[in-house]
C-alpha positions as a printed Julia matrix, in Angstrom:
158×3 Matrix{Float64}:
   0.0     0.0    0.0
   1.92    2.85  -1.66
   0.75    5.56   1.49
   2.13    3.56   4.11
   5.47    1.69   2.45
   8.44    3.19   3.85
   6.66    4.95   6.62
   8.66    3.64   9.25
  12.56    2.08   9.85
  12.43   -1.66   7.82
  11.67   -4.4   11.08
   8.61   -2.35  11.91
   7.34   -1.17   8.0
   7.14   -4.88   6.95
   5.03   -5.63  10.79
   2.64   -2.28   9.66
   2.06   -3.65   5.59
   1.22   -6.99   7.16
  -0.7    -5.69   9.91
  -2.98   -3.75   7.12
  -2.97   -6.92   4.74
  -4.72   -8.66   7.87
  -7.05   -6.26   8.82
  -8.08   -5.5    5.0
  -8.85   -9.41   4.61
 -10.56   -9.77   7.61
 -13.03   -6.14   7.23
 -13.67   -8.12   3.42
 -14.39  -11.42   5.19
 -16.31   -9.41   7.87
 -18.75   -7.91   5.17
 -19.28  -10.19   2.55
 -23.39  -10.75   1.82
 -22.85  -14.34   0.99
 -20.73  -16.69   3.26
 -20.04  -20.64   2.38
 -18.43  -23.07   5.12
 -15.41  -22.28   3.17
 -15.51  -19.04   3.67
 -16.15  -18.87   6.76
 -13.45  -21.12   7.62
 -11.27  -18.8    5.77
 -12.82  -16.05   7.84
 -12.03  -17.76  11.02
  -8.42  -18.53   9.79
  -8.11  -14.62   9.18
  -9.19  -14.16  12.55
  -6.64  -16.28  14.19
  -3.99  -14.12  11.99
  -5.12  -11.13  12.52
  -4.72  -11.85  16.65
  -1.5   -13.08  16.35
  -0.45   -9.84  14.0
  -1.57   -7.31  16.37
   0.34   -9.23  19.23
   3.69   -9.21  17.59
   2.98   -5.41  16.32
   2.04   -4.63  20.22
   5.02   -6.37  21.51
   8.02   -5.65  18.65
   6.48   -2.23  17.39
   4.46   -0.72  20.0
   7.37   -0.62  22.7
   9.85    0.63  20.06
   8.54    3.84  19.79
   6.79    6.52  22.43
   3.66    7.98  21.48
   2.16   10.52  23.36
  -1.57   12.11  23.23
  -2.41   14.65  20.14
  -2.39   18.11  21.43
  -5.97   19.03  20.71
  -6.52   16.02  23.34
  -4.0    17.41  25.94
  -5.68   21.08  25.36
  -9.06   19.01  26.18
  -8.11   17.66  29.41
  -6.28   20.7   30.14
  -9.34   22.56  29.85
 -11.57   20.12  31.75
  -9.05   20.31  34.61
  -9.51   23.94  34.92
 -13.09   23.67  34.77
 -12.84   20.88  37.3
 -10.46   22.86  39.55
 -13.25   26.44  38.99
 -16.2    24.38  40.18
 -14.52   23.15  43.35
 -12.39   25.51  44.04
  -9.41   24.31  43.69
  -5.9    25.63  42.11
  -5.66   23.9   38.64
  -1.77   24.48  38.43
  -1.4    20.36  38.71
  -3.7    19.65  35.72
  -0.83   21.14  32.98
   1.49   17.7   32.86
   1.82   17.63  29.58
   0.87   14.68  27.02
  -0.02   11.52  28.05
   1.72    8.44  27.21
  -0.7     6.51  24.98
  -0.58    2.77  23.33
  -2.35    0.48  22.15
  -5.07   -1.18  24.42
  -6.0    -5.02  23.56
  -8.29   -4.6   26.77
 -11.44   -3.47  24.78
 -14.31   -5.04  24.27
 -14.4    -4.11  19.95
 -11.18   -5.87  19.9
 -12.17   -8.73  22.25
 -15.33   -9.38  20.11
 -13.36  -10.09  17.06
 -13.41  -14.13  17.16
 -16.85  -14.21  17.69
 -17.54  -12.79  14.2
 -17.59  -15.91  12.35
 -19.41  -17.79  14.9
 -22.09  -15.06  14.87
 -22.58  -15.14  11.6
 -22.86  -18.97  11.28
 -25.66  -18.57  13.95
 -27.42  -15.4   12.95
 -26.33  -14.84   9.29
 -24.29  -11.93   8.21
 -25.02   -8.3    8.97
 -26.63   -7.12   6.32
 -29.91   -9.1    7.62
 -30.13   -7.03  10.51
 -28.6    -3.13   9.69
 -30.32    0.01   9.74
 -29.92    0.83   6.08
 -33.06   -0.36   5.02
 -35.2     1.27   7.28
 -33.84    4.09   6.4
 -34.06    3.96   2.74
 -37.62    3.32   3.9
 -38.36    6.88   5.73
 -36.16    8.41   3.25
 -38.79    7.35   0.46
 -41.67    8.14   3.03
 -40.17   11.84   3.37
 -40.51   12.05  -0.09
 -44.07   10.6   -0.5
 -44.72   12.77   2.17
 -43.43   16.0    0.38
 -45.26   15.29  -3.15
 -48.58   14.5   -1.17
 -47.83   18.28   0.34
 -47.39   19.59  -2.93
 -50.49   18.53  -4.85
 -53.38   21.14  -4.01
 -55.9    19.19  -3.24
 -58.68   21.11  -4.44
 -57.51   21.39  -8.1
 -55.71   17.92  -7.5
 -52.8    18.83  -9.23
């Protein structure tokens, strides 16, 4: 992927292309319409990658390099400890630390729920049987119904 080759030194660049090959095949395996017992064997073989990618990338790329918090987030909890520190009264001088060391949390439930994709949709079918879309397609046509009935004068009828 031509945006992200070379982004980082060689160990880690080849970890990152691999990591994105894993979690591009498993999003495609994730939202396919149609699934066989072949693919969704494939899907749960993707699944078992994709864990064991993001564990090496945690453990050989994630503790390589520091990463801190963005600064519009350290101006946000900047500003909420001031606002904090106004309502009770307190001096806010502690609340300006500077960035936070961030990294990457496995401890999340999104990530967590990952393996129980395929068995999901053996049980309950894949997700386009049960999104939102359609009923919203459906009150976006109603809307329109809705606005022609409002135009037609209904003592002329036209």
């Amino acid at each position: 992927m031509p945006p992200f080759e070379n982004l980082l030194p060689e160990p880690h660049n080849s970890r990152i292309l691999n990591l994105l090959f894993d979690l591009a095949t498993w999003h495609a395996y994730a939202k396919l319409w149609l699934h066989t017992s072949d693919t969704l064997d494939l899907f749960d073989s993707a699944t078992v990658s994709l864990g064991q990618m993001v564990h090496t990338f945690m453990k050989m790329t994630c503790e390589y390099y520091d990463t801190h918090e963005l600064p519009q987030e350290t101006a946000v909890h900047g500003r909420c400890t001031t606002a904090m520190a106004v309502k009770t009264g307190t001096s806010s001088s502690a609340g300006s630390s500077g960035p936070k060391c961030k990294s990457l949390n496995l401890q999340m439930y999104k990530f967590h729920t990952l393996g129980d994709y395929p068995n999901m949709i053996r049980q309950c079918g894949t997700t386009d049987n049960y999104a939102m879309q359609p009923v919203g397609l459906f009150s976006h046509n109603c809307k329109t119904l809705t606005d022609e009935f409002h135009r037609v004068n209904l003592n002329t009828g036209s």
